[in-house]
N, C-alpha and C positions, 0 to 999 in steps of 0.2 A: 648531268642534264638538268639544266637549271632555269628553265626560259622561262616560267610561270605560270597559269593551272584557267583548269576551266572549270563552269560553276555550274550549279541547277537551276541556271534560267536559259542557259542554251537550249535552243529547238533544234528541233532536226532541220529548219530552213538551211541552216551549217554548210549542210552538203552541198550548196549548190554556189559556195563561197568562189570556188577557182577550181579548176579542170582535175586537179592530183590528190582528190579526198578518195577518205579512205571510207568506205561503209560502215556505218553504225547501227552494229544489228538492235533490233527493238529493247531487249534487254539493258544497254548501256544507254540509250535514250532513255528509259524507265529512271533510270541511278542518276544522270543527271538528271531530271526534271525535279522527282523527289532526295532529295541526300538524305542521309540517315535513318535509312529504311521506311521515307516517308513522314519521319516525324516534322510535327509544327515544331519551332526552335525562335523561341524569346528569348532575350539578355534581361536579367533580374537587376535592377537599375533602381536606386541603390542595393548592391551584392548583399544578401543575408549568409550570413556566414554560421552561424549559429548550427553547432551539430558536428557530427564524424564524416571527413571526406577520404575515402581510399584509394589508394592506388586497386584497376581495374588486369591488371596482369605485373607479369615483370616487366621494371623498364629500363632503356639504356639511356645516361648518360654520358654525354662523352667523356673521356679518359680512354680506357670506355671503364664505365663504372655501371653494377648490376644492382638496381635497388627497387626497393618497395616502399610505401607511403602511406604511413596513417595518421589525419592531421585532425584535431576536436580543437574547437575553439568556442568559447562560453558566452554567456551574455553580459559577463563586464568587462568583456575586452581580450582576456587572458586565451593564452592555448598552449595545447599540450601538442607537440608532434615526434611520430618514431618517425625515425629514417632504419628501414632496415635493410643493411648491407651483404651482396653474395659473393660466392667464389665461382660461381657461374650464370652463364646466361639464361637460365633459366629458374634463377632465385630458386634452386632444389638442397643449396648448400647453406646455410648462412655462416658469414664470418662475423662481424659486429652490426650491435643497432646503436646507434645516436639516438639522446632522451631528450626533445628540445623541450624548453620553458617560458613564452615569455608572454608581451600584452603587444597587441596590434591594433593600429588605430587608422581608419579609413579615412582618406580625404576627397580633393577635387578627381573631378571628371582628369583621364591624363591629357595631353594638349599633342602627344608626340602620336598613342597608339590609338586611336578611334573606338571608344566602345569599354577602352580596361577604364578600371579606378584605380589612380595612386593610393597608397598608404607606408603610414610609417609604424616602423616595430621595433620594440627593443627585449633583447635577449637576458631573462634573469639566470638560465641554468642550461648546460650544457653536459649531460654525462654521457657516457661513452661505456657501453655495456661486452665484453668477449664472448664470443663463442669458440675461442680457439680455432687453430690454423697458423699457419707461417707466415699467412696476410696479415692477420691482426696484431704478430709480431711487431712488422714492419711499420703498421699505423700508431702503436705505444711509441716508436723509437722517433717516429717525425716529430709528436705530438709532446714526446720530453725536450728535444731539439729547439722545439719551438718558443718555449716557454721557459729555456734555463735550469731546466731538471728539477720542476718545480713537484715542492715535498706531497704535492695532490700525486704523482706520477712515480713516487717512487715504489718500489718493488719490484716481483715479477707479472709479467704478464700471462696470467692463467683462465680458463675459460670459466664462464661462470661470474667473474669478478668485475666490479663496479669498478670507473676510473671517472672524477670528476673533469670537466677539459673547462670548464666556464664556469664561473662564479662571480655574478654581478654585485652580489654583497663584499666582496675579497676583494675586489679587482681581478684575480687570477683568471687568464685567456692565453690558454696553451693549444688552440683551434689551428691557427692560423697556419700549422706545417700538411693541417690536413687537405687544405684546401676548400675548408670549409665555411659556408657564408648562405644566411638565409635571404640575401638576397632577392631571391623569388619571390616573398610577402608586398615586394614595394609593388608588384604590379594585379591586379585582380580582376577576372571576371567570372559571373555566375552565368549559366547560360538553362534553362528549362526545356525539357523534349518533351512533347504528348504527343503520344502516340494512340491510335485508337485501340479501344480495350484496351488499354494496357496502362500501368503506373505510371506517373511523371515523374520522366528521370531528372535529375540535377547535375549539372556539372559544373565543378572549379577549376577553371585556368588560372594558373600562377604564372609569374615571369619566365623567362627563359635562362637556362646556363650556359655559358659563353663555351664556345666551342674549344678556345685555345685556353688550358689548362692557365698559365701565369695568366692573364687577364681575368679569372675566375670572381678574384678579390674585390676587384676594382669596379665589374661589371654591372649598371644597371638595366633593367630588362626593360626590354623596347617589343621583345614578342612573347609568346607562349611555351614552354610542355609540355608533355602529355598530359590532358587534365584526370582529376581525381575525380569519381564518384559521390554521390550526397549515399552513406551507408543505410540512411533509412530507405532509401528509394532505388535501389539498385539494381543492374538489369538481371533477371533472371532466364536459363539459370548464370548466373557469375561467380564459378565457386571460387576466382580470386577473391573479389570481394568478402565474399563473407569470413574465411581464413586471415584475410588481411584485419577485419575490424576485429575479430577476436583476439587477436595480437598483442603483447608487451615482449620487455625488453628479458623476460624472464622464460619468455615462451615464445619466439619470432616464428614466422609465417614457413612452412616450408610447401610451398606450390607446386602444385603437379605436373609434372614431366608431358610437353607438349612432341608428338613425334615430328622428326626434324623431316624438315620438304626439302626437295632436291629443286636449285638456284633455276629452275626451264621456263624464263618471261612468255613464251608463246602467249598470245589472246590479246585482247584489250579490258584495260584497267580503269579506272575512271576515282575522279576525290570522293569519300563519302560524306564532304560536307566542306562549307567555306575555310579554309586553309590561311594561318595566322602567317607572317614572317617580319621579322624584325624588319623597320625602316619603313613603317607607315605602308604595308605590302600585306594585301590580303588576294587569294585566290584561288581557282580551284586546275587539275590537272586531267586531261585525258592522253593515256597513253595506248600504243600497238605496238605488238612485238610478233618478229616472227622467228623462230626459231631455225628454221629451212634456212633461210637468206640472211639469216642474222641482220636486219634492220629494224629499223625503230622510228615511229610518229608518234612528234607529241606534240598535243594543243594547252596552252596555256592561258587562260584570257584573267584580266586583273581586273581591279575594284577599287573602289574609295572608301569602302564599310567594310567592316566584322560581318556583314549579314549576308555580302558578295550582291547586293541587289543593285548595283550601280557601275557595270561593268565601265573600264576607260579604254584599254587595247587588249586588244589579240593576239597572241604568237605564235604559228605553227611552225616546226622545222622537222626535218627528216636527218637521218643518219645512220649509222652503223654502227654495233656494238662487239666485243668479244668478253668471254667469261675466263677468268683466271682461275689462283689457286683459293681455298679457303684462307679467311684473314689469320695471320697470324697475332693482329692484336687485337681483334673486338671478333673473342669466340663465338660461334653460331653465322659470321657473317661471311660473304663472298666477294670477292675484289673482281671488278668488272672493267672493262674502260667504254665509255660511250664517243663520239666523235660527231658533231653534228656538220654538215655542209649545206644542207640549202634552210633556209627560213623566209617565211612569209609572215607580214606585218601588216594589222587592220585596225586602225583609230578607231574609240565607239563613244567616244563623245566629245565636243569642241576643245576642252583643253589637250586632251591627249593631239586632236589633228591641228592645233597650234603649233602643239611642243616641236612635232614633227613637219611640220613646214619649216621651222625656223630652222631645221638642220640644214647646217654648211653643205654646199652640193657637194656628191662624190660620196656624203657621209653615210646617207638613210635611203635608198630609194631615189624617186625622180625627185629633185629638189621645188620646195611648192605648189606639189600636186598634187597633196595628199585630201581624201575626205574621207568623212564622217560612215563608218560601217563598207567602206571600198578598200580592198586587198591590195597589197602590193608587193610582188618579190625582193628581197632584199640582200640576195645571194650576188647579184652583181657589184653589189659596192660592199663586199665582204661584211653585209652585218646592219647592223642599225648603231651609231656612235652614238644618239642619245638617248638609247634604251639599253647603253653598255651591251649591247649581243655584237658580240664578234664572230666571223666565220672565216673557214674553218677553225673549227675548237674542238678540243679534246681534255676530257675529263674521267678523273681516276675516282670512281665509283664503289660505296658498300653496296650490298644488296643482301638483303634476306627473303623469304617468304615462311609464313605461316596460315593454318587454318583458324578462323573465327567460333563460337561457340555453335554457330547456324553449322559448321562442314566450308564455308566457302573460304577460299583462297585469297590471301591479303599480302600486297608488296611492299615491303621497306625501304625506301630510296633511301641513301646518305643525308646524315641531317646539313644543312646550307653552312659556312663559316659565317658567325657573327658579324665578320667587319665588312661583308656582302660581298666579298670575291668568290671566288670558284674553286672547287678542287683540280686544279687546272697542274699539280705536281704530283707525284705519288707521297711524298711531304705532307700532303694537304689533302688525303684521303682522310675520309669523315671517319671518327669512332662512335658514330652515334644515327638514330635515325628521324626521318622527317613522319609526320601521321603518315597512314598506312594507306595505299589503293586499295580499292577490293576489285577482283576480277568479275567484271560484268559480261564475258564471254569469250572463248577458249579459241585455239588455232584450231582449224579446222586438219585433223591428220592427213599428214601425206600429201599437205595442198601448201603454197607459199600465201602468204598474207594476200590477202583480195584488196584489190586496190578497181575505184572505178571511176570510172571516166564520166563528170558532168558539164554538162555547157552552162556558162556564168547566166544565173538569175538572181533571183530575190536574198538580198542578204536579209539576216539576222534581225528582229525588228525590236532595237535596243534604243530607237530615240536618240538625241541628240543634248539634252538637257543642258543650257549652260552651267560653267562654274565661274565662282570669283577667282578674283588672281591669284588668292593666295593655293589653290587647286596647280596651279601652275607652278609655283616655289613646291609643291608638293611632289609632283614627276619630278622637279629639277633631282629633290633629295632620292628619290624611287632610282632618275637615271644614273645618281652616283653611288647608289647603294647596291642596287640589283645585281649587278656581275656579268655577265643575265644567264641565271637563272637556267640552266639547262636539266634542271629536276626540280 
């Protein structure tokens, strides 16, 4: 499900969009109005980097790969970072940590993602630390492969034992069988939470890692990660955090065993905060789920900022889901399939109801008739062709759920594929996930999802603000990238 997300400047005026809304009880109006439990949320421009940032739980990369992160970087440039690697999805095992080494140097505003800062880094040291297991067998044997059986690599592989993979003084770089690449450093943003009473949190977004494994090498980040933690500032209590910052390669993190939730989406879900995605794509989600009728609404509305204050379009669609088996390759997860069939589409500011005028008739709705915050079904001409949503569509789905440190319930959609298509095969089911929902309130038992009936008034009061043209090249790149977007 991939259509694109809604933000915390939606009001509840929403409801009264088009006849087939769904009730938003007070509680998910709450989550959207405030995201992030209400915190104010500044971008730190230019990014201070200066200090320890952690990884704030265990996270998944795709492969799928189980890691932890703890990155210190100095005041002349230089940084230290562990990468610490599991044998499960709950970073309870560790197999190896990677000892990164090198200096990082920030430059221009990016011109691609709104909001990051480029920079460039280069790698002095690379080691590569065992804890034993038959995995980190298997990572010595790529990593000799890689490199020609080079005399850093020889021996056996026993736990406990240093293996150098990078040495910029030698030239020797026997990394690259691992699949590894810090690419993540090219892309940066700092982002500040004040919250009242409470500490200012920091957080570090890095680039994103490419979905499909062989392009890993090659990939420069165009979105985000999970972001790290600032370790002086960090939420309490977060006993990731603090396990993660005391961390080396001598002594790696082992995190405590979260009790596993059973896959039941019943309720509505809502973003807890503006939502990064590669291709110049920023936005927030609101989902319904009913577990009785197995269907599913979801509101997506998009942005021209990092900060989601400048909404362009809207996309609700409805559909049907079924739950499968547990994944067999990205442990802790659930294979789903979602199916969307009808969708409605609403312009919210003059480039977007441009873009969509100019669609070829037949393609998007009534051709030429579209305006600024006015709905339009899009289910008769199977989709919107330039906002890439096609209908009917079907999509092969991860799904997780876990609880938060507050007790509350959090969703894990499949993270997006990079090159902005759709998990539209079971090929192209995700090993990895996108930020989290939190559930803003529950299926009512023993009832099917409340669906209620309004007569069309006041839409949503988002303004109309003009853009320059080049706002226009920017949906063109959105309409080729999106897929759309059904999560």
């Amino acid at each position: 499900m991939a259509l694109g997300s809604q933000s915390g400047l939606v009001r509840s005026e929403w409801t009264g969009l088009h006849p087939d809304r769904l009730y938003w009880e007070p509680p998910c109006q709450q989550q959207l109005r405030h995201p992030q439990d209400g915190a104010r949320i500044t971008a730190v421009i230019p990014p201070r980097l200066h200090g320890q940032w952690v990884s704030s739980g265990c996270e998944v990369r795709p492969g799928p790969e189980f890691i932890a992160r703890s990155y210190t970087f100095y005041p002349n440039g230089t940084f230290r970072a562990y990468q610490f690697y599991y044998a499960d999805h709950q970073c309870a095992r560790p197999a190896y940590t990677l000892v990164i080494t090198g200096k990082l140097r920030l430059r221009q505003a990016s011109w691609i993602t709104r909001g990051a800062t480029e920079a460039d880094y280069r790698l002095h040291r690379v080691a590569l630390a065992s804890h034993g297991g038959q995995a980190t067998a298997a990572i010595l044997d790529r990593a000799k492969r890689s490199c020609g059986g080079s005399g850093h690599l020889r021996g056996t592989w026993s736990p406990g034992a240093t293996h150098l993979l990078l040495d910029a003084r030698t030239g020797c770089d026997c990394t690259s069988g691992l699949g590894f690449t810090m690419h993540e450093l090219g892309l940066v943003r700092v982002e500040r939470l004040v919250h009242r009473r409470q500490p200012v949190i920091e957080k570090l977004f890095l680039g994103d890692i490419h979905t499909d494994w062989a392009q890993r090498m090659r990939h420069r980040p165009i979105g985000y990660q999970r972001p790290l933690q600032a370790a002086l500032h960090h939420v309490h209590p977060c006993a990731a955090c603090g396990i993660i910052s005391r961390a080396d390669e001598r002594c790696p993190p082992t995190l405590p065993t979260q009790p596993e939730v059973s896959p039941h989406l019943g309720g509505r879900w809502v973003s807890r905060g503006c939502e990064g995605r590669p291709a110049v794509l920023f936005l927030t989600r609101y989902f319904a789920f009913s577990d009785i009728s197995r269907t599913w609404e979801g509101r997506y509305t998009h942005y021209s900022d990092p900060a989601c204050r400048q909404p362009t379009f809207l996309v609700q669609a409805w559909g049907e889901y079924s739950e499968g088996s547990p994944s067999a390759r990205t442990e802790g997860g659930t294979n789903f399939t979602f199916t969307t069939t009808r969708a409605r589409v609403t312009p919210l500011d003059v480039a977007a109801t441009s873009l969509l005028n100019a669609s070829a008739a037949g393609s998007c709705g009534e051709a030429g008739s579209w305006s600024a915050g006015l709905d339009q079904d899009v289910t008769p001409t199977n989709g919107c062709r330039a906002l890439g949503l096609r209908l009917p569509h079907t999509e092969y789905e991860l799904v997780r759920l876990e609880s938060d440190r507050a007790g509350r319930r959090l969703l894990f959609l499949g993270e997006r594929p990079t090159d902005g298509t759709s998990p539209s095969a079971l090929c192209k089911r995700a090993t990895s996930y996108q930020a989290p929902l939190l559930q803003c309130s529950g299926e009512a038992e023993g009832t099917a999802m409340r669906w209620r009936q309004h007569r069309r008034g006041q839409t949503g009061n988002y303004g109309t603000a003009a853009w320059g043209s080049h706002r226009l090249v920017g949906l063109g790149l959105l309409s080729a990238r999106a897929g759309l977007f059904l999560n």
